[in-house]
C-alpha positions in Angstrom: 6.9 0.7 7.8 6.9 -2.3 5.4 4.4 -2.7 2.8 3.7 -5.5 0.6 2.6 -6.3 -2.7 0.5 -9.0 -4.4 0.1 -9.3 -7.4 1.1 -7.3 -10.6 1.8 -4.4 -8.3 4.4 -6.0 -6.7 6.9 -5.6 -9.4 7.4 -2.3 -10.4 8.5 -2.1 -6.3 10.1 -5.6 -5.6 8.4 -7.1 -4.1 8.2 -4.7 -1.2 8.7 -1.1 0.7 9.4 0.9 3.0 8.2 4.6 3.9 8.2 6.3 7.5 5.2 7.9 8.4 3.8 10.3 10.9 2.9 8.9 14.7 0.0 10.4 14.0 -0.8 7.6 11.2 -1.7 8.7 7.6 -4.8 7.9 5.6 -4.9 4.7 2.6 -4.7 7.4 0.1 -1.8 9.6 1.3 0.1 6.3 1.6 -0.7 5.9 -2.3 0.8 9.1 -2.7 4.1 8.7 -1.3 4.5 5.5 -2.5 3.9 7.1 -5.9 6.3 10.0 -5.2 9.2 7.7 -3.8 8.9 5.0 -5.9 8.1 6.4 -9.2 5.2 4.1 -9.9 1.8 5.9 -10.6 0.3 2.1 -11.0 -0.1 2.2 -6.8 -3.3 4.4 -7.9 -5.2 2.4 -10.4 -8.9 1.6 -9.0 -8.5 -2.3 -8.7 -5.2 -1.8 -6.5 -6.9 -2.7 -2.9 -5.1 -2.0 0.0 -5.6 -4.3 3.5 -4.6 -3.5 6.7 -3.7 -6.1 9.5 -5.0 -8.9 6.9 -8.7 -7.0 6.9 -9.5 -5.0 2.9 -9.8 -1.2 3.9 -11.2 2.2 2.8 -9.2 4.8 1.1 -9.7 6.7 4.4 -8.6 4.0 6.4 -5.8 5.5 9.0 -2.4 3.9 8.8 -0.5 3.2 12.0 3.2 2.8 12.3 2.8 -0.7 13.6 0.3 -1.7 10.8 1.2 -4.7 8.6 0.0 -3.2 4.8 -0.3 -4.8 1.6 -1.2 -4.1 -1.5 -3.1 -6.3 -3.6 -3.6 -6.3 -8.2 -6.7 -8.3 -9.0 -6.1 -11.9 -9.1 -3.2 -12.0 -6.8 -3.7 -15.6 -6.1 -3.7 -17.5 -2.5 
C-alpha cells in the first residue's frame, strides 16, 4: 500500500511509503505503528498528525483496506 504525506510529516519519509498489510485490513493506529517501526519516525504519532482515507479525515479506529488511498496530513499542510 502507498501512503502519503502532507505537510511537515512528509519529510522525515520522502515524501511517501509503502507497507503491506493484512487482507484482513488494519486499524488507523496499527498503521501508525508500523510506519513508526519501519521507518524510524515516532513523529507519525503526534496528536495533530490526521490520517484520511479515500480523501475523507478518519478515526484512529478506522479499518485500512489494501486498496485504500491513505494520507497523512501535519497541520497547515496547505491546498
Amino acid at each position: 500500500m502507498q501512503i502519503e504525506f502532507h505537510g511537515r510529516i512528509g519529510t522525515p519519509f520522502g515524501g511517501a511509503a509503502h507497507v503491506d498489510i493484512a487482507m484482513d485490513g488494519l486499524a488507523v493506529s496499527g498503521l501508525r505503528a508500523l510506519l513508526a517501526s519501519q521507518y524510524g519516525v515516532d513523529a507519525i504519532f503526534h496528536r495533530s498528525v490526521r490520517a484520511a482515507v479515500n480523501d475523507e479525515i478518519v478515526t484512529e479506529d478506522h479499518i485500512v483496506q489494501a486498496g485504500d488511498t491513505v494520507a497523512f496530513m501535519s497541520p497547515v499542510s496547505g491546498g
